[in-house]
mmCIF file of the protein (N, C-alpha, C, O) and its ligand, coordinates in Angstrom:
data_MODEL
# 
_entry.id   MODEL 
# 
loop_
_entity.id 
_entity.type 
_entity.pdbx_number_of_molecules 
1 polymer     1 
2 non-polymer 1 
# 
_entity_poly.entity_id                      1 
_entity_poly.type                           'polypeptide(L)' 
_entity_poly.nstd_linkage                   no 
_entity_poly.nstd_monomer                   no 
_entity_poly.pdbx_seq_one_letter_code       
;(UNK)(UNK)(UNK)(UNK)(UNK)(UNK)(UNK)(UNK)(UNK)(UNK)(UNK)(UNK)(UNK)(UNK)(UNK)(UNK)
(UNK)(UNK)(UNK)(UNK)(UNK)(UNK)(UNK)(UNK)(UNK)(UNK)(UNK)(UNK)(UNK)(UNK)(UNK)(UNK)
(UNK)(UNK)(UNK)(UNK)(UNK)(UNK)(UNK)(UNK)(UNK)(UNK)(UNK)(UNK)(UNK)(UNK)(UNK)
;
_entity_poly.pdbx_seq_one_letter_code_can   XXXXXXXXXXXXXXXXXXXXXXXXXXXXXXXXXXXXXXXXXXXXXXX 
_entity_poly.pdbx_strand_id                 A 
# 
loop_
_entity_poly_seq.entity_id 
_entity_poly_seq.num 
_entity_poly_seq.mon_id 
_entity_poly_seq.hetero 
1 1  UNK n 
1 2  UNK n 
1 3  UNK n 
1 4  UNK n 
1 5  UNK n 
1 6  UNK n 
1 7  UNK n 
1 8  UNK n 
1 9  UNK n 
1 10 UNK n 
1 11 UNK n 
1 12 UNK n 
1 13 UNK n 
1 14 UNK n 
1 15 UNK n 
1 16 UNK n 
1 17 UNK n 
1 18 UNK n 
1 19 UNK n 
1 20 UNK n 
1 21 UNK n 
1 22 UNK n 
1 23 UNK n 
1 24 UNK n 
1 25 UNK n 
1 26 UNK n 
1 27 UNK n 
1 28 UNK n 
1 29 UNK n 
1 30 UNK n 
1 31 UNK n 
1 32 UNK n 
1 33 UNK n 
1 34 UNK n 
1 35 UNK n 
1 36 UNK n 
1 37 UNK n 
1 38 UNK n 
1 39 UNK n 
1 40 UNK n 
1 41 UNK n 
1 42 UNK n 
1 43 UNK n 
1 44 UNK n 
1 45 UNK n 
1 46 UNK n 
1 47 UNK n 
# 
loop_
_struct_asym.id 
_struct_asym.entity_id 
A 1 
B 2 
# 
loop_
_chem_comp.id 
_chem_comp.type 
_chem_comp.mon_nstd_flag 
UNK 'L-peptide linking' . 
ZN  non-polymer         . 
# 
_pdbx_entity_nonpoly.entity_id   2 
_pdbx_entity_nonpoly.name        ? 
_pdbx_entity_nonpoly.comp_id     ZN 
# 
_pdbx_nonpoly_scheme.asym_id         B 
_pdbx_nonpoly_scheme.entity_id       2 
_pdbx_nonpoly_scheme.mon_id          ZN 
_pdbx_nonpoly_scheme.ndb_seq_num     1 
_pdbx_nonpoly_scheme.pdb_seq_num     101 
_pdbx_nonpoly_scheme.auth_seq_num    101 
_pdbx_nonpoly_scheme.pdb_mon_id      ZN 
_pdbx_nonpoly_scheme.auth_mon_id     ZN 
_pdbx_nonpoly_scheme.pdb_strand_id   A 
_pdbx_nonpoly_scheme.pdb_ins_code    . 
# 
loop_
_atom_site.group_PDB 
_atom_site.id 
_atom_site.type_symbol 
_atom_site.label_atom_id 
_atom_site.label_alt_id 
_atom_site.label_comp_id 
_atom_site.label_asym_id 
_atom_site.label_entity_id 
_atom_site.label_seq_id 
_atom_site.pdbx_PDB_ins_code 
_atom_site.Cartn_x 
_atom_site.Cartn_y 
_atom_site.Cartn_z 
_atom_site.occupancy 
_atom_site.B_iso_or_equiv 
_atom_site.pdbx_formal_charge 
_atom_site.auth_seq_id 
_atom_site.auth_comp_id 
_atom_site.auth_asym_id 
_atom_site.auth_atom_id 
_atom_site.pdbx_PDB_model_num 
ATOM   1   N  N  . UNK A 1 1  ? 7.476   -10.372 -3.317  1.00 0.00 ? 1   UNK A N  1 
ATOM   2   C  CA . UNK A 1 1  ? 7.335   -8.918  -3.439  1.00 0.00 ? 1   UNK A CA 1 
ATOM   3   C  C  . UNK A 1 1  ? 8.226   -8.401  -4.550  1.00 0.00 ? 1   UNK A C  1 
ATOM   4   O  O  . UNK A 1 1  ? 7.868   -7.694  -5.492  1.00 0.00 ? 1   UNK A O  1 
ATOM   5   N  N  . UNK A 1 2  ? 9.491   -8.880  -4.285  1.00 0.00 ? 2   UNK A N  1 
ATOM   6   C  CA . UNK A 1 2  ? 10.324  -8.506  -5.257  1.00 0.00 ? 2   UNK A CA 1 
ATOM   7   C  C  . UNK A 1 2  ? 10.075  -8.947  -6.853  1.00 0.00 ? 2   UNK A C  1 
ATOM   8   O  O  . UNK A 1 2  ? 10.391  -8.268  -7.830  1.00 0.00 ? 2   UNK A O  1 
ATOM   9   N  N  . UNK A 1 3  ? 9.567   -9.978  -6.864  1.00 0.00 ? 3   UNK A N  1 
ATOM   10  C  CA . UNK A 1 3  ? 9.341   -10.849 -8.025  1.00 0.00 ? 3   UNK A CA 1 
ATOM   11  C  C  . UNK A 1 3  ? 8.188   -10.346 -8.560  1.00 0.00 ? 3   UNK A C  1 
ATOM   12  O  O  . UNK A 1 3  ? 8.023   -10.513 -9.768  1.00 0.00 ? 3   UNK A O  1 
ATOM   13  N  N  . UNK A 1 4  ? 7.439   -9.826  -7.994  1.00 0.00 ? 4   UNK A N  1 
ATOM   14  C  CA . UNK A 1 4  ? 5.920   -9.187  -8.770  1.00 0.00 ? 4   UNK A CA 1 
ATOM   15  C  C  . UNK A 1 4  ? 6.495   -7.844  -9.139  1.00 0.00 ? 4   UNK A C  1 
ATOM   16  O  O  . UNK A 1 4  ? 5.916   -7.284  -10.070 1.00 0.00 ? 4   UNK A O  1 
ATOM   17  N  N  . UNK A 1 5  ? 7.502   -7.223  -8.605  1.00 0.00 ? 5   UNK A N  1 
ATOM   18  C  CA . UNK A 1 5  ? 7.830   -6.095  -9.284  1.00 0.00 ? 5   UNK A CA 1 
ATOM   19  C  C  . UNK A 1 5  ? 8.419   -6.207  -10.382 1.00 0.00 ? 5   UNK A C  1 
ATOM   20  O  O  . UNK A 1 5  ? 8.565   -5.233  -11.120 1.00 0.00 ? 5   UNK A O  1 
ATOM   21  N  N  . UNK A 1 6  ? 8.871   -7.439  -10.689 1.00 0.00 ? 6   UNK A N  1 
ATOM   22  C  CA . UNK A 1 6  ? 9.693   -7.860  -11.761 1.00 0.00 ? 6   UNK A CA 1 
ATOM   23  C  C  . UNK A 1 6  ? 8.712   -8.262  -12.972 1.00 0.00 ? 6   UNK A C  1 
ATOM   24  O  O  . UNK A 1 6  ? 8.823   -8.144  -14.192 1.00 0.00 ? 6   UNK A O  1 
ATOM   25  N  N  . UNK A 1 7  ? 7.704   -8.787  -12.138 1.00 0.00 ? 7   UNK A N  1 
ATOM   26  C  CA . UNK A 1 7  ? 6.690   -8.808  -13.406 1.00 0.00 ? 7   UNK A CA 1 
ATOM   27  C  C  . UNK A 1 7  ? 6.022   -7.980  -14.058 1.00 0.00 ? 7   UNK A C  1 
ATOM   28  O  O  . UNK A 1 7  ? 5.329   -8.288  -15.027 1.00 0.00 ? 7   UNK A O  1 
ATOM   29  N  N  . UNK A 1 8  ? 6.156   -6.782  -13.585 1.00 0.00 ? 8   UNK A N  1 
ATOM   30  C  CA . UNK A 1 8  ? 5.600   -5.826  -14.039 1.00 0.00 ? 8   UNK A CA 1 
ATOM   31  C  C  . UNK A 1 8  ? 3.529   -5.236  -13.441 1.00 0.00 ? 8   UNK A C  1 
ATOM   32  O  O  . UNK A 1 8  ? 2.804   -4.398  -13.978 1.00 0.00 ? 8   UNK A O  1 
ATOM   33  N  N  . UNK A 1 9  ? 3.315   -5.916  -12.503 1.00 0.00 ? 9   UNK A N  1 
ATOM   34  C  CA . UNK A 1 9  ? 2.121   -6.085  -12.324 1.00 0.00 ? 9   UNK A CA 1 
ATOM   35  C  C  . UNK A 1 9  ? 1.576   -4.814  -12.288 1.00 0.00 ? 9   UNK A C  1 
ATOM   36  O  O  . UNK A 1 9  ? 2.307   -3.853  -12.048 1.00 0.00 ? 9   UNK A O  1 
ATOM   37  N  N  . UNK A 1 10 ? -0.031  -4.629  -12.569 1.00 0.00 ? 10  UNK A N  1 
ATOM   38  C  CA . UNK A 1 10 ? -0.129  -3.284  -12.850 1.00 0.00 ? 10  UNK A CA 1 
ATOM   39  C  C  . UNK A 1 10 ? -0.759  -2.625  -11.834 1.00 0.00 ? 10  UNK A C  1 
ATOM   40  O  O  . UNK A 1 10 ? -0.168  -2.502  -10.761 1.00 0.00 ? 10  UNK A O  1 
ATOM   41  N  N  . UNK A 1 11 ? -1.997  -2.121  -12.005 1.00 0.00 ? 11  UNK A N  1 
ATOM   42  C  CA . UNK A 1 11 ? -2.708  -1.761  -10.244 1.00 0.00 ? 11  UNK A CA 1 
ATOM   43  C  C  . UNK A 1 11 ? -1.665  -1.316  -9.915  1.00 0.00 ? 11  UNK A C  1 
ATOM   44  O  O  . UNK A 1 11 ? -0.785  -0.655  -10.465 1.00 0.00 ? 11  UNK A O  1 
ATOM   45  N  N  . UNK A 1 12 ? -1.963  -2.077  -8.161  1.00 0.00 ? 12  UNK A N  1 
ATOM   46  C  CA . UNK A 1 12 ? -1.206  -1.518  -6.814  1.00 0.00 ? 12  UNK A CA 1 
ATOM   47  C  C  . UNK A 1 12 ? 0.105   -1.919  -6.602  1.00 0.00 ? 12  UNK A C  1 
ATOM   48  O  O  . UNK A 1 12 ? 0.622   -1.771  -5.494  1.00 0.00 ? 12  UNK A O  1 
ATOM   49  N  N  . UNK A 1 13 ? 0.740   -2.440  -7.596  1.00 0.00 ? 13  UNK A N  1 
ATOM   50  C  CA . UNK A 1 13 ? 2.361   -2.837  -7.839  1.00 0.00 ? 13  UNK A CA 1 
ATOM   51  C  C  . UNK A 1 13 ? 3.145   -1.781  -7.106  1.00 0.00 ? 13  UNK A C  1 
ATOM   52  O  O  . UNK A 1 13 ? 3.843   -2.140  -6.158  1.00 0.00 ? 13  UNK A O  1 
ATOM   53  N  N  . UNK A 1 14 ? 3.097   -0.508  -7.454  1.00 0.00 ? 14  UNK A N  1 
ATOM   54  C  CA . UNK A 1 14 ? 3.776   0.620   -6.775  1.00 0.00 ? 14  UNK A CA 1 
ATOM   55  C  C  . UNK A 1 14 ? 3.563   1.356   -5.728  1.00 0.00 ? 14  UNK A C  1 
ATOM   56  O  O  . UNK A 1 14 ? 4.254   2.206   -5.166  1.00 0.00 ? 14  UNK A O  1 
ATOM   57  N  N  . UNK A 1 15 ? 1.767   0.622   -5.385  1.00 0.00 ? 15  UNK A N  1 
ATOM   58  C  CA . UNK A 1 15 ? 1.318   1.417   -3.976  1.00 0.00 ? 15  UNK A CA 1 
ATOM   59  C  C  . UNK A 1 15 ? 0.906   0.026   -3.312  1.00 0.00 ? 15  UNK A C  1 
ATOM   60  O  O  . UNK A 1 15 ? -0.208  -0.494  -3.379  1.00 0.00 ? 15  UNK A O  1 
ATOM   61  N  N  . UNK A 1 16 ? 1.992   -0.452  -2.680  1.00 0.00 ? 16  UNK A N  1 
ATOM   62  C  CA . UNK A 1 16 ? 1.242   -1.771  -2.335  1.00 0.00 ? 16  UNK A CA 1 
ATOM   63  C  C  . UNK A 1 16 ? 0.837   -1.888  -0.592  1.00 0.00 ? 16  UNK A C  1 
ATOM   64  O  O  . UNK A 1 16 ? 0.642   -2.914  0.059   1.00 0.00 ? 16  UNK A O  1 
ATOM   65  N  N  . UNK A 1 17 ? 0.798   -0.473  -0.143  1.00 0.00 ? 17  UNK A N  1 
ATOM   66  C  CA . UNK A 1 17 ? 0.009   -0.407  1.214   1.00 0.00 ? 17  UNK A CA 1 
ATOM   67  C  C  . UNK A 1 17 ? -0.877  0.806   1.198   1.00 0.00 ? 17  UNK A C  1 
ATOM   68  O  O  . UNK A 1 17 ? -0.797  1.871   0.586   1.00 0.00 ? 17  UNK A O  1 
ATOM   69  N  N  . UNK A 1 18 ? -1.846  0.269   2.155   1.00 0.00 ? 18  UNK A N  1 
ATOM   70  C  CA . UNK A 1 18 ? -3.008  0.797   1.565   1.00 0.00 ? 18  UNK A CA 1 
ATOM   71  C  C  . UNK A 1 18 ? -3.435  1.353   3.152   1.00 0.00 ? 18  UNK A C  1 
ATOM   72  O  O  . UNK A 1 18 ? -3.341  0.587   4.110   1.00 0.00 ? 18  UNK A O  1 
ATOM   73  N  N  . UNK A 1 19 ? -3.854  2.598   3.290   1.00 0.00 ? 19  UNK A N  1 
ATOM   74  C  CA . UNK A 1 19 ? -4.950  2.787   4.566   1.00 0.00 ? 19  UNK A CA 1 
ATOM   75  C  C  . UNK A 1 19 ? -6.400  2.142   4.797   1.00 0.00 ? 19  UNK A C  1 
ATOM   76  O  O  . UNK A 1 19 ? -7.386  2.434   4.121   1.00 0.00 ? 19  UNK A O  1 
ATOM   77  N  N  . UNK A 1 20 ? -6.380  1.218   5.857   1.00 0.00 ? 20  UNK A N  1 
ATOM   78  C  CA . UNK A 1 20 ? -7.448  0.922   5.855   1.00 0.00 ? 20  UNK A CA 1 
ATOM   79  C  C  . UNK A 1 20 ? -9.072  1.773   6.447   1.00 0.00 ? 20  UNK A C  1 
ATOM   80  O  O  . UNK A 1 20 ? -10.253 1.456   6.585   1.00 0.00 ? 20  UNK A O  1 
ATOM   81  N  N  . UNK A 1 21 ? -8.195  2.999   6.652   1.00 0.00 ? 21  UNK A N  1 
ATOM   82  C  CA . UNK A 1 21 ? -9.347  3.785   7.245   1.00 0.00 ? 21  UNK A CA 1 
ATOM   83  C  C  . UNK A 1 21 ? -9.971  4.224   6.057   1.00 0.00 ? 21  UNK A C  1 
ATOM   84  O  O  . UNK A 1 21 ? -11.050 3.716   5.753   1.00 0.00 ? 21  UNK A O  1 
ATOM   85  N  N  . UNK A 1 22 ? -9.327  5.322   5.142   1.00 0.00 ? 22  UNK A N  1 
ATOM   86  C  CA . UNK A 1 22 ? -9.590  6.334   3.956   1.00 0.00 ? 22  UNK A CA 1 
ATOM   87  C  C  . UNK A 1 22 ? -9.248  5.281   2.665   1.00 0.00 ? 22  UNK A C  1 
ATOM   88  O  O  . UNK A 1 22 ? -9.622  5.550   1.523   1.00 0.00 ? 22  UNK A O  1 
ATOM   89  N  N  . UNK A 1 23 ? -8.708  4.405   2.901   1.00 0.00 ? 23  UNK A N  1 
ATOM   90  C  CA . UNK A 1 23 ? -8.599  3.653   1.679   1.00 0.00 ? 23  UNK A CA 1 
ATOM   91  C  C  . UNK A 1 23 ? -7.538  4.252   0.514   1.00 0.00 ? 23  UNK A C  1 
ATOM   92  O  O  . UNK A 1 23 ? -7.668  3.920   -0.664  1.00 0.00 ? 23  UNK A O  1 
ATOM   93  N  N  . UNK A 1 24 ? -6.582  5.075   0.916   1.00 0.00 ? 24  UNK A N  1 
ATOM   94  C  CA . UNK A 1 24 ? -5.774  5.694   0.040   1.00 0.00 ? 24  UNK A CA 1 
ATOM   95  C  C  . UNK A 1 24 ? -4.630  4.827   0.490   1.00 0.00 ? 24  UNK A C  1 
ATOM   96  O  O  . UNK A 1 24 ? -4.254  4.408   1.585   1.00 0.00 ? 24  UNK A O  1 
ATOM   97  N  N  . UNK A 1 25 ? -4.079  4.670   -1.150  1.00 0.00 ? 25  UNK A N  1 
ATOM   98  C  CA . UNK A 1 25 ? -2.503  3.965   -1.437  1.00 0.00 ? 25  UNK A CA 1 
ATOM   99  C  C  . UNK A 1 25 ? -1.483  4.578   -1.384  1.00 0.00 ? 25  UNK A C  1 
ATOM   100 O  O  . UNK A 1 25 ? -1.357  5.777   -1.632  1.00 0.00 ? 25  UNK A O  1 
ATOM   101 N  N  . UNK A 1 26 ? -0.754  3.923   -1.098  1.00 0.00 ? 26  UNK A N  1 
ATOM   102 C  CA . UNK A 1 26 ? 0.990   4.428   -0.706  1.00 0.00 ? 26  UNK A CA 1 
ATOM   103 C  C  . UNK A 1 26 ? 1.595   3.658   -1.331  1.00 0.00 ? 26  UNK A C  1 
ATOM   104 O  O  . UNK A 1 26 ? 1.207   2.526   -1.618  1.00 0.00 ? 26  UNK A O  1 
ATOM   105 N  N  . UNK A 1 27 ? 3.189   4.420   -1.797  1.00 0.00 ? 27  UNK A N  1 
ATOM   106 C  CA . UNK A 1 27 ? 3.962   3.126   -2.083  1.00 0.00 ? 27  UNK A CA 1 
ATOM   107 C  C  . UNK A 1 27 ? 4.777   2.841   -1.344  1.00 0.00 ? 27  UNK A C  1 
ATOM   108 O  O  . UNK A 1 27 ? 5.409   1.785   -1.345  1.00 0.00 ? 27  UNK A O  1 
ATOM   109 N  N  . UNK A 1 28 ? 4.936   4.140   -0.267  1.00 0.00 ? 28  UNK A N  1 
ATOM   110 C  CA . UNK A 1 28 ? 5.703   3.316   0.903   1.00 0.00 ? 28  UNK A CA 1 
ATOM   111 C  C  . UNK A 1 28 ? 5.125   3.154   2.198   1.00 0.00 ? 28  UNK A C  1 
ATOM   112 O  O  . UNK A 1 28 ? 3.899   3.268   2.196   1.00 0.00 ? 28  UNK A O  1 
ATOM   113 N  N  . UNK A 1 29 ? 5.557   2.964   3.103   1.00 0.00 ? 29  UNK A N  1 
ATOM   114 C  CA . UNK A 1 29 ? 4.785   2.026   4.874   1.00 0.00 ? 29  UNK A CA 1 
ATOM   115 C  C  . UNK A 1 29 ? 4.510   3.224   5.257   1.00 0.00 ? 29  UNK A C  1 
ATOM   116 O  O  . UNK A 1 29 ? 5.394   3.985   4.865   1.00 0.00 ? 29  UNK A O  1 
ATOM   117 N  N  . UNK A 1 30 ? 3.622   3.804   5.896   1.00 0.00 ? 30  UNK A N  1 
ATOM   118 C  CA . UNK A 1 30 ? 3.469   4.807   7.121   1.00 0.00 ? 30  UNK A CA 1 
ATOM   119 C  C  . UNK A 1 30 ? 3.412   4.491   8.443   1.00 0.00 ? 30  UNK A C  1 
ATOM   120 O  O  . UNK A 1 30 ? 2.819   3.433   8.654   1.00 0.00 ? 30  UNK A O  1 
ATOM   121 N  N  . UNK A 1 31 ? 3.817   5.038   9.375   1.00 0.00 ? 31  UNK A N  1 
ATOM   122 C  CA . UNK A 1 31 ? 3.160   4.656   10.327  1.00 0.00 ? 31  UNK A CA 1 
ATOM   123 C  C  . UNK A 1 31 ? 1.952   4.948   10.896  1.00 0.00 ? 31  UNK A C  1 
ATOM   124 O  O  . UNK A 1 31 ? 1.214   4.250   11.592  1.00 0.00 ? 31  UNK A O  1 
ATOM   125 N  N  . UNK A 1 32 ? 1.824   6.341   10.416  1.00 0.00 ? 32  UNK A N  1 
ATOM   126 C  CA . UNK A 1 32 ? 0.296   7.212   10.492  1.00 0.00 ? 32  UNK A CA 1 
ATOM   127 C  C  . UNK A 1 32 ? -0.112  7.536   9.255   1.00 0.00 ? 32  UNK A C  1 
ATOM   128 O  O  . UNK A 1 32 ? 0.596   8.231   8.525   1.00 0.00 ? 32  UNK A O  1 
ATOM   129 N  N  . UNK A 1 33 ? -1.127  7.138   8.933   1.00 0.00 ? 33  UNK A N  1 
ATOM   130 C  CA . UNK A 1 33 ? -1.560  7.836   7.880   1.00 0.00 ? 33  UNK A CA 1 
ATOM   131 C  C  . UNK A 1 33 ? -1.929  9.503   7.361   1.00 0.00 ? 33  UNK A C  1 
ATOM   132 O  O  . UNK A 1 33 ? -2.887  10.164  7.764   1.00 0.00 ? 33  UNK A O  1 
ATOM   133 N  N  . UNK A 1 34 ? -0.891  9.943   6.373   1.00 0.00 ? 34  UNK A N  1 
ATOM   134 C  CA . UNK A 1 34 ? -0.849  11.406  6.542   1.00 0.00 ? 34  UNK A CA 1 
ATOM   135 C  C  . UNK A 1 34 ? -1.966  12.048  5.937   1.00 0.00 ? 34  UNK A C  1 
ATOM   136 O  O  . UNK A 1 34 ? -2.168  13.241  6.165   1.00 0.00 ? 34  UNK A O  1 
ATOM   137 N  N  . UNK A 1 35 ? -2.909  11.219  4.999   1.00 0.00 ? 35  UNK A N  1 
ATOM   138 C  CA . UNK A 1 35 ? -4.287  11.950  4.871   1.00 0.00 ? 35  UNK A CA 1 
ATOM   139 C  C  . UNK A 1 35 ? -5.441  11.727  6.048   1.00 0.00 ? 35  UNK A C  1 
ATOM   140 O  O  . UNK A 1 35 ? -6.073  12.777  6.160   1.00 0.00 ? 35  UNK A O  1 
ATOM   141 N  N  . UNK A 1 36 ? -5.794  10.976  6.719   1.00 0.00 ? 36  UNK A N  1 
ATOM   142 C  CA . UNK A 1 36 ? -6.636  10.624  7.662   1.00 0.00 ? 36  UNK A CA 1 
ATOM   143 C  C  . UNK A 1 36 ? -5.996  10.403  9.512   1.00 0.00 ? 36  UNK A C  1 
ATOM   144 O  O  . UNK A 1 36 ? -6.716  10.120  10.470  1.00 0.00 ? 36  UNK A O  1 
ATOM   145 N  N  . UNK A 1 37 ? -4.618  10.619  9.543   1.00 0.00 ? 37  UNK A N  1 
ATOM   146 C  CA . UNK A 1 37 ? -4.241  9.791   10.711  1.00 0.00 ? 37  UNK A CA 1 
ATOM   147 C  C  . UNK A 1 37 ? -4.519  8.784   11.624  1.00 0.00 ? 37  UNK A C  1 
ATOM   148 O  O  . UNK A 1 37 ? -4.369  8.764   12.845  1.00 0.00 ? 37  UNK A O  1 
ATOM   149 N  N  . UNK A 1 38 ? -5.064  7.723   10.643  1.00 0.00 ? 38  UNK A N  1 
ATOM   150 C  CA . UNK A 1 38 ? -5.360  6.494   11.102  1.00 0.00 ? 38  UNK A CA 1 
ATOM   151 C  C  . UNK A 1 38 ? -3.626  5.442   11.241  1.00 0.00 ? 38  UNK A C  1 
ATOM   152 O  O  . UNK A 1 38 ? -2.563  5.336   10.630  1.00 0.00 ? 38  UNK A O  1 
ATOM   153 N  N  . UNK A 1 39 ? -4.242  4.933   12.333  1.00 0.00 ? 39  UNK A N  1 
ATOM   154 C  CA . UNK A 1 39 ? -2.328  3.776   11.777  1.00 0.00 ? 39  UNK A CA 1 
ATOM   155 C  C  . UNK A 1 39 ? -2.554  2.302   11.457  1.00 0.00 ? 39  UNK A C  1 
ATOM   156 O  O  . UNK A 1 39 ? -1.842  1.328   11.705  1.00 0.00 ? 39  UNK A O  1 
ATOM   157 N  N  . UNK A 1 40 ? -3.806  2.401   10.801  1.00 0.00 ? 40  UNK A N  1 
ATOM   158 C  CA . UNK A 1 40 ? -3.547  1.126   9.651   1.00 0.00 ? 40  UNK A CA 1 
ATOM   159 C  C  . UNK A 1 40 ? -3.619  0.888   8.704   1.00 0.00 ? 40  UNK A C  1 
ATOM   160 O  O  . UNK A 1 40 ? -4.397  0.220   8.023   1.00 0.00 ? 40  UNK A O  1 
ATOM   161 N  N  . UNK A 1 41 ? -2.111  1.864   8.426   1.00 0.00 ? 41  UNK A N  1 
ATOM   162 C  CA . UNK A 1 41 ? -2.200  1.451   7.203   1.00 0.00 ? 41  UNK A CA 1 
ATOM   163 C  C  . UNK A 1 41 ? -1.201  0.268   6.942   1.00 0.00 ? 41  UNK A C  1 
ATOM   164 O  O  . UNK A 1 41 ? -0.270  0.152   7.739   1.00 0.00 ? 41  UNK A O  1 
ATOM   165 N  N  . UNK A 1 42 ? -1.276  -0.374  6.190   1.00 0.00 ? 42  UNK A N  1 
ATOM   166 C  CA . UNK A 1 42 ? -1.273  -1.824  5.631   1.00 0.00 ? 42  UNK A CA 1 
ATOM   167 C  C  . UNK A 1 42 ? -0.556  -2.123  4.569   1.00 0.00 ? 42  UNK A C  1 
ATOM   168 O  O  . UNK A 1 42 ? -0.321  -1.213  3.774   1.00 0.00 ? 42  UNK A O  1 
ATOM   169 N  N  . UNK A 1 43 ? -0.059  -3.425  4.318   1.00 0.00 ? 43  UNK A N  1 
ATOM   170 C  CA . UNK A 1 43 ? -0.055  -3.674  3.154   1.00 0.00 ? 43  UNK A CA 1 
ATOM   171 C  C  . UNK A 1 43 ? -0.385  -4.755  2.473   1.00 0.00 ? 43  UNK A C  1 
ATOM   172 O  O  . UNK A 1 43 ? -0.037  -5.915  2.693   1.00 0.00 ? 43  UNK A O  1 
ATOM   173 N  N  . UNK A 1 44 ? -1.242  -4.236  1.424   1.00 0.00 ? 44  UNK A N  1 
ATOM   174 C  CA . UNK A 1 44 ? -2.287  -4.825  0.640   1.00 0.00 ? 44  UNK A CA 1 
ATOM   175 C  C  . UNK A 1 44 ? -2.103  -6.399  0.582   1.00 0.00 ? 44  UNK A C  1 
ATOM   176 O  O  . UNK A 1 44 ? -0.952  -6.798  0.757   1.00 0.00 ? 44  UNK A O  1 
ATOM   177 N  N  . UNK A 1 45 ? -2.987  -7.241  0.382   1.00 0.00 ? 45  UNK A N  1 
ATOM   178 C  CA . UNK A 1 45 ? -3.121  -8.739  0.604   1.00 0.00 ? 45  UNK A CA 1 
ATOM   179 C  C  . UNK A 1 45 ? -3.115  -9.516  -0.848  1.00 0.00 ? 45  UNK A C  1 
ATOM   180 O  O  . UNK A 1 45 ? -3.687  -10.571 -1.120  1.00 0.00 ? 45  UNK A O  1 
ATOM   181 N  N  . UNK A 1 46 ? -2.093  -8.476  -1.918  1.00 0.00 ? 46  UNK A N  1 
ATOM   182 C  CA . UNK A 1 46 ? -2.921  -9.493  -3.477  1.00 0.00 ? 46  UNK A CA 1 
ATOM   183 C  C  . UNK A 1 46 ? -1.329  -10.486 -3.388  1.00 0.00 ? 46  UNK A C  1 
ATOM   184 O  O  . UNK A 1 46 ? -0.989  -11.071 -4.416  1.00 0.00 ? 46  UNK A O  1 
ATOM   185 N  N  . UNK A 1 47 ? -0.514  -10.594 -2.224  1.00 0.00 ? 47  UNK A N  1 
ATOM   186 C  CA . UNK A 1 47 ? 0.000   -11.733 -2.424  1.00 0.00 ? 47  UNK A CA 1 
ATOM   187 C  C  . UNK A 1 47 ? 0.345   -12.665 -1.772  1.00 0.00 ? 47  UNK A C  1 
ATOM   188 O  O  . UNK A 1 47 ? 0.827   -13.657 -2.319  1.00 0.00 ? 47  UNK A O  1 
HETATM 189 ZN ZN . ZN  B 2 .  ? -6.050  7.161   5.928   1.00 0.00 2 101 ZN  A ZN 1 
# 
């Protein structure tokens, strides 16, 4: 995690959890999602 930030990766580098309901990115954890109030939101699988 730390190391891909170091690489500079581009995309979802800074939003790397994602709601799986509405599909909107975060860059930090929620526990509820504050556009949809779904609670899974996630974080993303590109590593
Ligand atoms: Zn949502």
């Amino acid at each position: 995690m730390r190391l891909m930030r170091r690489f500079g990766v581009a995309e979802k580098s800074d939003r790397p959890y994602e709601c799986k309901r509405c599909e909107t990115a975060f860059s930090v954890q929620y526990q509820v999602c504050p556009e949809c109030g779904s609670y899974s939101v996630e974080r993303d699988e590109w590593d």
